[in-house]
Backbone bond lengths (Angstrom), bond angles and torsions (degrees), N, CA, C in turn:
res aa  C-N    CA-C-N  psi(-1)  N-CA   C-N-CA  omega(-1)  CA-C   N-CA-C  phi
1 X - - - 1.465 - - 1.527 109.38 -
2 X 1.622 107.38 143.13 1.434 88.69 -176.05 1.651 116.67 -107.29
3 X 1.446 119.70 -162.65 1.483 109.27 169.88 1.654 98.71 -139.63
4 X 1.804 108.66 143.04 1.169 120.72 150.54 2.018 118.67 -59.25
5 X 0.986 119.11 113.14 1.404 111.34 -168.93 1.406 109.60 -121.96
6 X 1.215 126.04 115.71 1.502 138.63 152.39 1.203 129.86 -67.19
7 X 1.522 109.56 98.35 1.750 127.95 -175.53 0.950 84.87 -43.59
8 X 1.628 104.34 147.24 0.685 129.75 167.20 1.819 159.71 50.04
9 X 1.860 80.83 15.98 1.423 105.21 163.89 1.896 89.62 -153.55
10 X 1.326 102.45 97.77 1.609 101.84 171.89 1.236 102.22 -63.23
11 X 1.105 141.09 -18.74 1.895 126.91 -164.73 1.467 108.10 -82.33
12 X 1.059 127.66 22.38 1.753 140.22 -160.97 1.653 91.55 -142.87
13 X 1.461 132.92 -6.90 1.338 110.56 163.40 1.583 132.32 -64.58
14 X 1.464 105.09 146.71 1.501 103.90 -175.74 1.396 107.37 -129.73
15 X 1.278 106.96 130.92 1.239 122.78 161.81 1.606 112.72 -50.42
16 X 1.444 99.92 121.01 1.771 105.23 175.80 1.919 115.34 -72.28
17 X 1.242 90.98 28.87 1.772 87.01 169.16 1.346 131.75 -58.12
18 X 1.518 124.28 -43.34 1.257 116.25 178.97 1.007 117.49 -103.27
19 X 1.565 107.24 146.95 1.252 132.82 -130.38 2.373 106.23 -66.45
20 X 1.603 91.15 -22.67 1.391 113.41 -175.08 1.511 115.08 -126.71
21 X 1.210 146.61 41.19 0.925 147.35 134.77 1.546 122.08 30.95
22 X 1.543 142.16 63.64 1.252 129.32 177.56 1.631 111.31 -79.04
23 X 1.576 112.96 125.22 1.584 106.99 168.38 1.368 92.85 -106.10
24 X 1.470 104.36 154.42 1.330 122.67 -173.24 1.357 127.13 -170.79
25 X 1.552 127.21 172.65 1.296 124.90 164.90 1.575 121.75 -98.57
26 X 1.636 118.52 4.91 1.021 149.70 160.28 1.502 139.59 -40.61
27 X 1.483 155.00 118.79 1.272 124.24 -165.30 1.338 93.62 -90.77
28 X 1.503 113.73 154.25 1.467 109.48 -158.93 1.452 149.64 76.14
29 X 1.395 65.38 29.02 2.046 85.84 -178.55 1.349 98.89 -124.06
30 X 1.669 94.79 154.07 2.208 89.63 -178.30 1.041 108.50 -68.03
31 X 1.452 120.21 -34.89 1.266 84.10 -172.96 1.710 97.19 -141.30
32 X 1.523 86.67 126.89 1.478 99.94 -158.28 1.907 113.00 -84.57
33 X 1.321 109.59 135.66 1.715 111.11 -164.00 1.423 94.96 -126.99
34 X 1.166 119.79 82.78 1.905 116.90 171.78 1.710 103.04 -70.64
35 X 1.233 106.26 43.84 1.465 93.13 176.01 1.900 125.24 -112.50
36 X 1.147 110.69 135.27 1.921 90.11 -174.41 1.402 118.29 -56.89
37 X 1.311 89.77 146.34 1.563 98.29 175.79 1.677 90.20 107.05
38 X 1.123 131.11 -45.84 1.433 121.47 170.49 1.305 150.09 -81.91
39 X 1.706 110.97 108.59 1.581 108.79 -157.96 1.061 115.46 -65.60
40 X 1.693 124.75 -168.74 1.022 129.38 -167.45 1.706 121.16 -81.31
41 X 1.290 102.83 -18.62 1.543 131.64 168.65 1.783 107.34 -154.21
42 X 1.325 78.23 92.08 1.708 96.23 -167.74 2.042 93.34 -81.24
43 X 1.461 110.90 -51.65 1.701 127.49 -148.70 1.724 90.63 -148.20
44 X 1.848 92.18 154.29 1.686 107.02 -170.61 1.899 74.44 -140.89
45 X 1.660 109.28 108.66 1.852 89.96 133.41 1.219 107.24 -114.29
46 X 1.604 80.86 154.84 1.281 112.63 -162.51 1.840 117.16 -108.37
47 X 1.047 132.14 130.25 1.550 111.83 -159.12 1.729 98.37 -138.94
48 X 1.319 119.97 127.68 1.142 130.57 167.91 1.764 123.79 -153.17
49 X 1.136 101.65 121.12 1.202 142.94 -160.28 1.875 104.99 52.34
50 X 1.288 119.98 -66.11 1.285 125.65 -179.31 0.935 105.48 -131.40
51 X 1.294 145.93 -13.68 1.650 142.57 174.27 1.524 89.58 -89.54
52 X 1.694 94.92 141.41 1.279 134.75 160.87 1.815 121.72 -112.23
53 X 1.628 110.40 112.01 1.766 104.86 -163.02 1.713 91.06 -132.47
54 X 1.168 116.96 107.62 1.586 134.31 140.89 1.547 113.07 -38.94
55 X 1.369 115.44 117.63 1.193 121.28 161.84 1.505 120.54 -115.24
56 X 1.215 113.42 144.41 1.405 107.97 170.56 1.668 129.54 -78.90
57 X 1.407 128.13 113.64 1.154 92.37 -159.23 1.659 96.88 -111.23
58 X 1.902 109.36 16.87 1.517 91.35 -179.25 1.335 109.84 -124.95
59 X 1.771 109.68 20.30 1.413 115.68 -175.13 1.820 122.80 59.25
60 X 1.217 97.80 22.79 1.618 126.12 -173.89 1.547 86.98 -75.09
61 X 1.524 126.70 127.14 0.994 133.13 -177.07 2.046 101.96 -111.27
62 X 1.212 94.28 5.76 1.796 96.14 -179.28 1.496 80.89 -117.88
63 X 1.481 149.86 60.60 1.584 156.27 139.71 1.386 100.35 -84.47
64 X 0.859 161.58 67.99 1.465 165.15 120.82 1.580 114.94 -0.77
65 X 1.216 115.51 143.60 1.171 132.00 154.86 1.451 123.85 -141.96
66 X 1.524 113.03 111.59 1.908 116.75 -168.09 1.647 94.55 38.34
67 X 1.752 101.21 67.75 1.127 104.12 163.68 1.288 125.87 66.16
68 X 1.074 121.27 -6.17 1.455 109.13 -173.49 1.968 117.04 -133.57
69 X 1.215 109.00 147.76 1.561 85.22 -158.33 1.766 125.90 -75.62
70 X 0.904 116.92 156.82 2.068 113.43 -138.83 1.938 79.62 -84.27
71 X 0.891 135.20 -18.15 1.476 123.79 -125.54 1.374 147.35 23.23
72 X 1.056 113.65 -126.10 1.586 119.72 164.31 1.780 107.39 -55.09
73 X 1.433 112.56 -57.98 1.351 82.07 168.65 2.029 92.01 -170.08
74 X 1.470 117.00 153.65 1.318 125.08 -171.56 1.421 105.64 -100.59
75 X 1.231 116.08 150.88 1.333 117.52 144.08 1.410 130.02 -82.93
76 X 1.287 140.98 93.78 1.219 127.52 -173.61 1.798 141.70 -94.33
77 X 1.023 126.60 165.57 1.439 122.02 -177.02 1.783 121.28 -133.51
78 X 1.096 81.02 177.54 2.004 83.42 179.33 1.394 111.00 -66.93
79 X 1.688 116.92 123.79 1.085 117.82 -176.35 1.999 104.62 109.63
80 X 1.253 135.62 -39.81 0.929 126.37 -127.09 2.081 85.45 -96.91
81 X 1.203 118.37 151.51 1.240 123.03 -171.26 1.620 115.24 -127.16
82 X 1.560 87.90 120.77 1.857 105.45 -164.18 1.773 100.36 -94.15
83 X 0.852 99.32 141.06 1.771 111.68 178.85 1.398 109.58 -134.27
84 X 1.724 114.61 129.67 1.594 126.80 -175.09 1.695 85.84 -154.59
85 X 1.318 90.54 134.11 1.596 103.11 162.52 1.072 124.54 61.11
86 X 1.889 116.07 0.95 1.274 112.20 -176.81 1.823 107.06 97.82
87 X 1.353 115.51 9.04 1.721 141.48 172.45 1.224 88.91 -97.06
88 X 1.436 99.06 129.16 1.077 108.02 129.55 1.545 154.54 -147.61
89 X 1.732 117.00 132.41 1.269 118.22 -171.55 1.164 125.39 -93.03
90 X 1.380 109.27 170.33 1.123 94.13 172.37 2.360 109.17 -179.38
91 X 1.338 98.16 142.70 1.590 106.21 -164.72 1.380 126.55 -63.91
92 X 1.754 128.08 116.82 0.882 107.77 -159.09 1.430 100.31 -133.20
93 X 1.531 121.62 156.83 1.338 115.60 -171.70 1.825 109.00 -103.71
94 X 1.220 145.62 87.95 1.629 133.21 -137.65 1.759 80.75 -88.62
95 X 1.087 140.60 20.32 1.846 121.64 171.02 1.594 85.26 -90.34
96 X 1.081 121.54 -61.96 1.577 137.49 -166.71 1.516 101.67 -39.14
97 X 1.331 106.28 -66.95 1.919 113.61 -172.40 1.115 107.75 80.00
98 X 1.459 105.58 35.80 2.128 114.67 164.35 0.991 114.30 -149.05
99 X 1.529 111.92 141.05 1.263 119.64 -171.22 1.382 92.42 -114.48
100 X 1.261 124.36 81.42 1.662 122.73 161.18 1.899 125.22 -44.18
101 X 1.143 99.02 94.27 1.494 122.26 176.83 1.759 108.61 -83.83
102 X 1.446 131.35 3.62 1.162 116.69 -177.63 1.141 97.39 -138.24
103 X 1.656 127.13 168.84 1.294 132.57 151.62 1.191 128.81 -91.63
104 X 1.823 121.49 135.41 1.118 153.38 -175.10 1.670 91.68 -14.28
105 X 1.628 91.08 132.63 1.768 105.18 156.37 0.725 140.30 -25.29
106 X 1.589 107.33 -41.08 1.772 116.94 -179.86 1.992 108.05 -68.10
107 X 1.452 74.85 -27.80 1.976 81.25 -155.51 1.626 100.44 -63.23
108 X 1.898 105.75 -60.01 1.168 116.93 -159.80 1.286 116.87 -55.79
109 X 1.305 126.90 -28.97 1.840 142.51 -175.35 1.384 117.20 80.65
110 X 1.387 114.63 -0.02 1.061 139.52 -175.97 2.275 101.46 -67.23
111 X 1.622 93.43 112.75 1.409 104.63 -178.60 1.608 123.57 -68.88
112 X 1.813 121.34 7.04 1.134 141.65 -142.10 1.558 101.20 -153.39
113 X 1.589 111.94 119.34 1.285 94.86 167.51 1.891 91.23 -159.72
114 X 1.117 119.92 178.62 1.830 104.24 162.88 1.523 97.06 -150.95
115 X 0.970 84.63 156.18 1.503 131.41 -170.95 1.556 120.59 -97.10
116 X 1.668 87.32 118.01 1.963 87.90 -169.78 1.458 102.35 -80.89
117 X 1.166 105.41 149.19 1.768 125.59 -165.50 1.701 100.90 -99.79
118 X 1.745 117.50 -37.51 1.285 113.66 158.70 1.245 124.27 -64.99
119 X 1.792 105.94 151.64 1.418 129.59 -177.95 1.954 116.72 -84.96
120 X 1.706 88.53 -4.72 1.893 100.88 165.13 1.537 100.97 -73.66
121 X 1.329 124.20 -50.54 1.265 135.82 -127.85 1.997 88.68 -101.21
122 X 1.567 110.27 -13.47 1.384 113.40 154.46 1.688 86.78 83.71
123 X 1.633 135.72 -4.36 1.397 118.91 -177.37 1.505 113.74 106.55
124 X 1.697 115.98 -18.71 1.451 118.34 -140.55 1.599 93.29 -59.36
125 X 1.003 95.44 159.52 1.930 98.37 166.09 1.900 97.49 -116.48
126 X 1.244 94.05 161.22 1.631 112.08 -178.24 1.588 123.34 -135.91
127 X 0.844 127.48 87.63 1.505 128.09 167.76 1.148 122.26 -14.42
128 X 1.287 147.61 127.42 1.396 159.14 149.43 1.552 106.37 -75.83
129 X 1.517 137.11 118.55 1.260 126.35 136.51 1.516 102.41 -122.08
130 X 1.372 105.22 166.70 1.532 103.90 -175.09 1.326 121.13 55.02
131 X 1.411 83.15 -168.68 1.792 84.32 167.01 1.865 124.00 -90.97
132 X 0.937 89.23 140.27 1.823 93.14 -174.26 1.286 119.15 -134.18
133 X 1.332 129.72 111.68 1.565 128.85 -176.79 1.540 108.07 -85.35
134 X 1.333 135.70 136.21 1.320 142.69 179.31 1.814 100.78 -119.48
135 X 1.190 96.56 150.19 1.764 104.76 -158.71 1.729 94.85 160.40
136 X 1.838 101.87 170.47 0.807 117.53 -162.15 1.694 107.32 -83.78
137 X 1.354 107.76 -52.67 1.554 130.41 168.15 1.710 101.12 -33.14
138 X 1.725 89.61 125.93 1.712 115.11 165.92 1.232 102.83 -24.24
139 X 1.600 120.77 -69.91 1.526 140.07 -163.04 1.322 119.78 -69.17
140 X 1.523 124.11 7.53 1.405 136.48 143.67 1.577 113.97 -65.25
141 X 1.486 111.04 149.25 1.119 109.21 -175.61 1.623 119.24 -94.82
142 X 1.403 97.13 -4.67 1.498 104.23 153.50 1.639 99.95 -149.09
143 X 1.573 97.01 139.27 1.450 126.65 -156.27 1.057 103.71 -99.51
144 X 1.776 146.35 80.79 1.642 124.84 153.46 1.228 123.43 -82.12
145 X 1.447 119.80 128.90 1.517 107.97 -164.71 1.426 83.26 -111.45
146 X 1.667 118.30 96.24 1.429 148.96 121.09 0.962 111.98 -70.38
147 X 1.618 112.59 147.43 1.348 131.98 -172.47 2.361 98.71 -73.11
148 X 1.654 89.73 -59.77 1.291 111.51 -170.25 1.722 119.36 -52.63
149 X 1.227 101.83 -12.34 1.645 101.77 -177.35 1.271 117.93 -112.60
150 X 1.116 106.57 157.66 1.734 124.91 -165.49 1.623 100.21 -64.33
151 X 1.502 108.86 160.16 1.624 110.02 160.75 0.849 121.78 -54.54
152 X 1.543 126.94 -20.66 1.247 116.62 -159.95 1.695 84.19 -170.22
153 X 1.527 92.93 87.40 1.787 99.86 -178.94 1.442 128.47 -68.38
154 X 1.557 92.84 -50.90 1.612 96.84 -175.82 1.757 112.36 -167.68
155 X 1.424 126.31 158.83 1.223 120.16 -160.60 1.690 100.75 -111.05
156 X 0.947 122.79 143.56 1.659 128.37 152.06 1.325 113.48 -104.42
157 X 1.265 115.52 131.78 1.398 111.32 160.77 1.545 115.53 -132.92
158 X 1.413 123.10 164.59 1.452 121.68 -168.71 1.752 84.28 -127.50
159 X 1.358 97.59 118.50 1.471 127.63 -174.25 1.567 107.14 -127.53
160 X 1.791 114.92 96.94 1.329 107.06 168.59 1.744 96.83 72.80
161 X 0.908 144.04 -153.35 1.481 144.36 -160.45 1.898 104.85 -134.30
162 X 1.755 98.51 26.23 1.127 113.94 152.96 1.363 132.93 -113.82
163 X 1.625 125.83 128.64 1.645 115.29 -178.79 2.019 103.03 -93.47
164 X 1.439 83.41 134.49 1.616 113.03 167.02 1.379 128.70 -81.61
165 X 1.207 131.65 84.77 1.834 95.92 165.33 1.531 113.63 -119.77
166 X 1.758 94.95 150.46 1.559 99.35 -161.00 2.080 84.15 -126.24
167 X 1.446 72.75 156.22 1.354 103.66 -169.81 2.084 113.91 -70.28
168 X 1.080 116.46 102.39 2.046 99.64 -175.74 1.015 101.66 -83.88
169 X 1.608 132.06 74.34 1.758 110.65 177.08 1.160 123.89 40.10
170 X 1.363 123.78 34.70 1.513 100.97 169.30 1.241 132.72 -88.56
171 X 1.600 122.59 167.88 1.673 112.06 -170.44 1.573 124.63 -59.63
172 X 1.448 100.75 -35.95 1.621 90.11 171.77 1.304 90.25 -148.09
173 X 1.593 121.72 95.65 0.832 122.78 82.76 1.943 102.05 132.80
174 X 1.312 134.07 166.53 1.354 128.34 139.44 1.237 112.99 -163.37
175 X 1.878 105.24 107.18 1.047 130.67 166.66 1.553 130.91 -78.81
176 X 1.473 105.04 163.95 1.787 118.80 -168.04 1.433 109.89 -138.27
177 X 1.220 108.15 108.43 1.965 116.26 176.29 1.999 88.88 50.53
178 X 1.630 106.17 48.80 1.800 91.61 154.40 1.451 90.87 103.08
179 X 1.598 126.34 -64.00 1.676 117.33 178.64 0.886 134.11 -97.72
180 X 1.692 95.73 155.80 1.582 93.94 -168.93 1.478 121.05 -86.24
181 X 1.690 125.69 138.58 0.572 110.76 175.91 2.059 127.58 -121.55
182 X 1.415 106.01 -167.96 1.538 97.21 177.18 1.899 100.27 -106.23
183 X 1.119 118.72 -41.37 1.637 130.74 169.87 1.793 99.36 -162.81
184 X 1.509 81.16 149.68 1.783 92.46 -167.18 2.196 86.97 -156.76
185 X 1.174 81.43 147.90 1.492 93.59 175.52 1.614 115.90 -111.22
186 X 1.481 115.07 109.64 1.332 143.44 -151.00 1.934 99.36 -70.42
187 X 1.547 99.29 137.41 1.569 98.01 152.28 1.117 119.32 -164.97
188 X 1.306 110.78 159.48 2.168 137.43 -140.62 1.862 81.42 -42.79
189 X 1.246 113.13 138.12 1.469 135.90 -169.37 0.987 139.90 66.56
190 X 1.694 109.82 2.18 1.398 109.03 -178.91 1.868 111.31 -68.21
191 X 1.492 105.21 -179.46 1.106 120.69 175.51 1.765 110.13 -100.26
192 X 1.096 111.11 113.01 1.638 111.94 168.65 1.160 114.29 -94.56
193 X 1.422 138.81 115.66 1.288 127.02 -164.58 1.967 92.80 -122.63
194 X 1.367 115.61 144.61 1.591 106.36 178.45 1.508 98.64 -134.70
195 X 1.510 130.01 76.84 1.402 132.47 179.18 1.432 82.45 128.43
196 X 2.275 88.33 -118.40 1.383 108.00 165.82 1.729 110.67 -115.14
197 X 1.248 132.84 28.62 1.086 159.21 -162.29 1.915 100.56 -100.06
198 X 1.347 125.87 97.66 1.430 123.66 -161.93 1.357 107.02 -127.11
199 X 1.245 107.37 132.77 1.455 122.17 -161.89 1.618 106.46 -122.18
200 X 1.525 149.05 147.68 1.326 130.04 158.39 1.547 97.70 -135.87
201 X 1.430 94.60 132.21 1.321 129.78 -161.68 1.603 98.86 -68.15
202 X 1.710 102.38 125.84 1.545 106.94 159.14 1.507 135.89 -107.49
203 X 0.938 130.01 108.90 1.779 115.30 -158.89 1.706 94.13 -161.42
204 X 1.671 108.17 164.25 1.350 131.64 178.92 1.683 110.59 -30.51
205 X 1.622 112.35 148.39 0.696 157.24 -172.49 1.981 90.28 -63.82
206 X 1.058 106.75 96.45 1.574 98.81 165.07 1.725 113.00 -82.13
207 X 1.606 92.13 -170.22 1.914 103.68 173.80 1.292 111.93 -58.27
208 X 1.477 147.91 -32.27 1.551 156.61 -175.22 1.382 86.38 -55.62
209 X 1.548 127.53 -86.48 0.931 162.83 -90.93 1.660 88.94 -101.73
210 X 1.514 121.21 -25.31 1.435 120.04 -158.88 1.312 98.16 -106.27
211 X 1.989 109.73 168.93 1.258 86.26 -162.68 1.511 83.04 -136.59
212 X 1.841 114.86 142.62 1.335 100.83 -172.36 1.315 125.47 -82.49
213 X 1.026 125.06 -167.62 1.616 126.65 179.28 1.457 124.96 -158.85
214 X 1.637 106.75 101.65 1.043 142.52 178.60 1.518 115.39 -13.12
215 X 1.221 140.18 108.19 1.841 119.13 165.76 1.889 114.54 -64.52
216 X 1.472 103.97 133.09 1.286 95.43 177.93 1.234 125.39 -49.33
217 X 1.503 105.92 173.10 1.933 98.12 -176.61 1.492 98.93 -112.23
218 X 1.461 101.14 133.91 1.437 86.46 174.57 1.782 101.39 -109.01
219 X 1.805 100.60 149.50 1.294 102.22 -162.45 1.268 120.07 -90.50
220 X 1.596 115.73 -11.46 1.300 112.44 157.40 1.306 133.82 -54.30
221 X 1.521 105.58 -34.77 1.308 104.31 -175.20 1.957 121.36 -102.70
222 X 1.709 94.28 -14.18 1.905 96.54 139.86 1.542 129.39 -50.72
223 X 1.397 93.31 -22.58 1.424 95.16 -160.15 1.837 98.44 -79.26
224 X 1.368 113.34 -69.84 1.555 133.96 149.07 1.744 101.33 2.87
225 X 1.600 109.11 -61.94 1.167 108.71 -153.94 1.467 106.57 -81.04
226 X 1.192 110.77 6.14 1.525 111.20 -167.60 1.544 106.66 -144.38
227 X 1.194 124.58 25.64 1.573 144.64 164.47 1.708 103.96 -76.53
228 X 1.243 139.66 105.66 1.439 153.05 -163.53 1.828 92.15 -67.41
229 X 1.675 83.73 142.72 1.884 105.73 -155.56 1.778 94.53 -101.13
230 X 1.721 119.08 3.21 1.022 95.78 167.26 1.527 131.40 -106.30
231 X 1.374 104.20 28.55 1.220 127.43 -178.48 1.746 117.42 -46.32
232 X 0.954 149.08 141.73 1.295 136.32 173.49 1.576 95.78 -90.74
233 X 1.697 138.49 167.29 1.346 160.34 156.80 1.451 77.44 -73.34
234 X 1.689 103.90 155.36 1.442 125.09 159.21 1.560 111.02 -83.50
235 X 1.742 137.20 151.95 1.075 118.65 -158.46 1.261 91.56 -90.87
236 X 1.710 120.62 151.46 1.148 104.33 170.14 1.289 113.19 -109.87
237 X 1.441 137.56 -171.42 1.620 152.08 -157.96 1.516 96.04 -66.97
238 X 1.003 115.46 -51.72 1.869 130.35 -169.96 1.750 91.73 -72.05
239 X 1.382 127.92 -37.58 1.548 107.42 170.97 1.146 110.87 -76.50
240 X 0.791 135.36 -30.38 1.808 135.37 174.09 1.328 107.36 -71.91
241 X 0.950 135.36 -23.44 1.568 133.85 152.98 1.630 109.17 -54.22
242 X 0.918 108.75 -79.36 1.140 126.91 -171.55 1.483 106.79 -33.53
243 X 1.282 132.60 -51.96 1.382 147.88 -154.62 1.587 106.99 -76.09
244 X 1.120 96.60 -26.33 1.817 103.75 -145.48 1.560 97.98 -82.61
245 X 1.557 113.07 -18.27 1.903 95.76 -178.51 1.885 90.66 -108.36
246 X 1.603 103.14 17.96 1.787 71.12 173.30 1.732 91.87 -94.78
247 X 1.197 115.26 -23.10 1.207 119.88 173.54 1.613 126.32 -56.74
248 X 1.406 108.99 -31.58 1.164 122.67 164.61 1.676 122.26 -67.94
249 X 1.333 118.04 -42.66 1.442 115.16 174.81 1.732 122.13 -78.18
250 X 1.710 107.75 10.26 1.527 104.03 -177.90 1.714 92.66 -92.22
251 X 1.515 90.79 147.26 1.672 103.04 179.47 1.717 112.45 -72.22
252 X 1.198 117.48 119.75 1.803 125.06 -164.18 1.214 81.61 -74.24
253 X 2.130 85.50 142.01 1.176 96.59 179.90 2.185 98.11 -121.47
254 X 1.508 91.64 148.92 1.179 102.87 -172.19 1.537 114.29 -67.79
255 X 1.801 113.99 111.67 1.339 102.45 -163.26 1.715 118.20 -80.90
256 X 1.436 130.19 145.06 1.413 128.13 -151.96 1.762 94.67 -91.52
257 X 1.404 101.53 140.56 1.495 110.38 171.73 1.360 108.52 -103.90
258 X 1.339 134.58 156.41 1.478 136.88 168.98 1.438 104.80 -121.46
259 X 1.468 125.73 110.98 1.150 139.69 150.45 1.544 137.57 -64.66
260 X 1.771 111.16 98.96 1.197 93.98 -148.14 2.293 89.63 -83.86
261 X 1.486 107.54 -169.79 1.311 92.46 -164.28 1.964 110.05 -79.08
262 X 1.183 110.85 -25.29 1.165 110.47 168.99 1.417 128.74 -40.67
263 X 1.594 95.79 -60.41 1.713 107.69 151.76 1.535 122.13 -38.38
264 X 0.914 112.58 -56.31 1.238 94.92 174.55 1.648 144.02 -83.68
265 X 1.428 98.50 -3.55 1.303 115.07 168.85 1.659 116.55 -61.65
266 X 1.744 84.48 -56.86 1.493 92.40 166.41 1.206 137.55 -52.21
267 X 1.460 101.76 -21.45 1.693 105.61 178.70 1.406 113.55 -73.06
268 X 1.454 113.99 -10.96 1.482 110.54 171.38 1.887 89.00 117.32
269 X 1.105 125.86 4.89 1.636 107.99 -167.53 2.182 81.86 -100.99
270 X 1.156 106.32 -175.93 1.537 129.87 -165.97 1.616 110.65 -130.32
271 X 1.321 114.14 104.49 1.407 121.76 173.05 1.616 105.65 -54.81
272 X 1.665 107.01 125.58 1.559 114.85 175.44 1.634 112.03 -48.87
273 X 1.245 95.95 -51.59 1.704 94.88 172.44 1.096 124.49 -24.49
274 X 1.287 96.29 -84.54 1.879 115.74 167.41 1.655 112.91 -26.39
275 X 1.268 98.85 -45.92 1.300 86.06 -172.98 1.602 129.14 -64.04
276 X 1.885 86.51 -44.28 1.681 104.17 -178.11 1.883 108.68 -57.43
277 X 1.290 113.64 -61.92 1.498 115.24 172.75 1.902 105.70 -40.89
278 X 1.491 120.27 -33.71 1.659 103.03 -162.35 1.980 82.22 -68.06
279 X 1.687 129.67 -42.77 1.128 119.48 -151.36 1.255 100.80 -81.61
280 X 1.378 144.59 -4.69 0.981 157.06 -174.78 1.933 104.08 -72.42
281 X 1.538 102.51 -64.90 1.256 115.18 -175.03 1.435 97.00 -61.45
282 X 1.123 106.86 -54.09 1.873 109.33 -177.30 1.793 109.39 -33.19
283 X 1.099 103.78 -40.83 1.369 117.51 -169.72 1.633 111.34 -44.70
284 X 1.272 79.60 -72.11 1.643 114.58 -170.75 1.384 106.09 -64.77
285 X 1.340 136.65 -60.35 1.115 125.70 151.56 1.624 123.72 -15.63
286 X 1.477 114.23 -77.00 1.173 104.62 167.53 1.513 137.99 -26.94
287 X 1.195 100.76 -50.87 1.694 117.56 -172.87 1.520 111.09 -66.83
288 X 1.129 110.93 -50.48 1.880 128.15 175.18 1.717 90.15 -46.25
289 X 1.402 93.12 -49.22 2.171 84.50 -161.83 1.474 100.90 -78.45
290 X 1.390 135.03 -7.51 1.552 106.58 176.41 1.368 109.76 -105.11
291 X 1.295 125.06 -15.76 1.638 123.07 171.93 1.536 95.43 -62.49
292 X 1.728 122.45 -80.45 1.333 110.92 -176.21 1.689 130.93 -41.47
293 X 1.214 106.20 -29.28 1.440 101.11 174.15 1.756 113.70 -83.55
């Protein structure tokens, strides 16, 4: 069931039970607005079965709804915020325990939003832009009406294409993945915890998250890089120039021959050997012939 709710004085909430709803400045209206600027049957909601439809019933073209003017008559929803006279109301669901003050993720463009982890809170996710205080108090820009949290629990802000949240003194507490902290700078999966109230953070794709990408290889120049460095250059015409008068100023050297002895027999010269053995035999010869003779 839902409730018509007046920022900022909860004791003026009304249960959306009947079926026609007169707001007014009127005695006898549900929901009664002694405020100027508000007629006596200013607005009619109107409620059947699950639709909720705002009518205008004073042709007041400053009747607003999220700012904008309701006309003849709105359809409205949880979250959505009615303005007359400088009032303002606005629809709230008390199973949920949020008073959605922003528009949907998709709408806002906002790269940052978190995500309730409780099965009260139905899953909803919520956008972060700017700065945004979360707490119990109307005058938070998002409203959980937990018992356990401060009026004014804790702040997010979206700084640069980084999310912030800082701690407002509260009694117990606002923790991150388990600790507690005073301000900590948030990223895509963490755990936001505010009491026992747990949130996990959805937002952009950081540096982890990306994936790099290789430059092709080109194979000519693998190839290049892996051609062996002890290669000699071929000589070229200009080194052979070059060479030929250092070669010319070294003093020639006389190249050595080895004569083996055959060679030289042949050349006409006479191995000493030979010789000594012919005088040897000569010897002996001699001697044999003068004893026998």
């Amino acid at each position: 069931m839902l409730k018509l709710r007046v920022l900022g004085d909860e004791k003026k909430d009304v249960w959306l039970v009947d079926p026609g709803l007169i707001i007014g400045s009127a005695m006898g209206a549900g929901l009664l607005l002694p405020s100027p600027g508000v007629k006596d049957k200013h607005a009619q909601v109107v409620v059947a079965g699950d639709s909720v439809t705002l009518k205008n019933l004073s042709g007041d073209g400053q009747l607003l709804v999220n700012g904008k003017p309701a006309g003849a008559e709105k359809p409205l929803k949880v979250g959505d915020e009615i303005s007359l006279a400088g009032v303002r109301l606005m629809v709230v669901d008390p199973k949920e325990g949020f008073v959605p003050k922003q528009p949907a993720p998709e709408a806002s463009g906002s790269p940052w939003s978190i995500r309730a982890n409780h099965s009260a809170l139905n899953n909803r996710s919520y956008p972060i832009t700017g700065k945004m205080v979360l707490g119990r108090s109307n005058e938070c820009d998002i409203t959980l009406s937990v018992t356990h949290l401060s009026r004014k629990h804790a702040e997010l802000s979206v700084i640069g294409n980084k999310l912030v949240v800082k701690d407002l003194d509260s009694a117990n507490g606002t923790f991150v993945n388990g600790k507690r902290i005073k301000e900590e700078t948030l990223r895509k999966g963490d755990e936001l915890r505010l009491d026992t109230l747990s949130f996990t953070v959805v937002g952009p794709a950081d540096e982890m998250d990306k994936t790099s990408v290789r430059a092709a290889i080109n194979p000519v120049a693998m190839a290049a890089t892996e051609r062996p460095q002890t290669a000699q250059a071929p000589v070229t015409k200009a080194a052979k120039s070059t060479t030929a008068p250092r070669a010319a100023t070294t003093a020639p050297t006389t190249p050595r021959v080895e004569v083996k002895p055959e060679e030289s027999a042949s050349a006409g010269g006479m191995n000493p050997m030979v010789v000594v053995g012919a005088v040897i035999v000569a010897i002996v010869v001699a001697a044999v012939a003068y004893f026998v003779l």
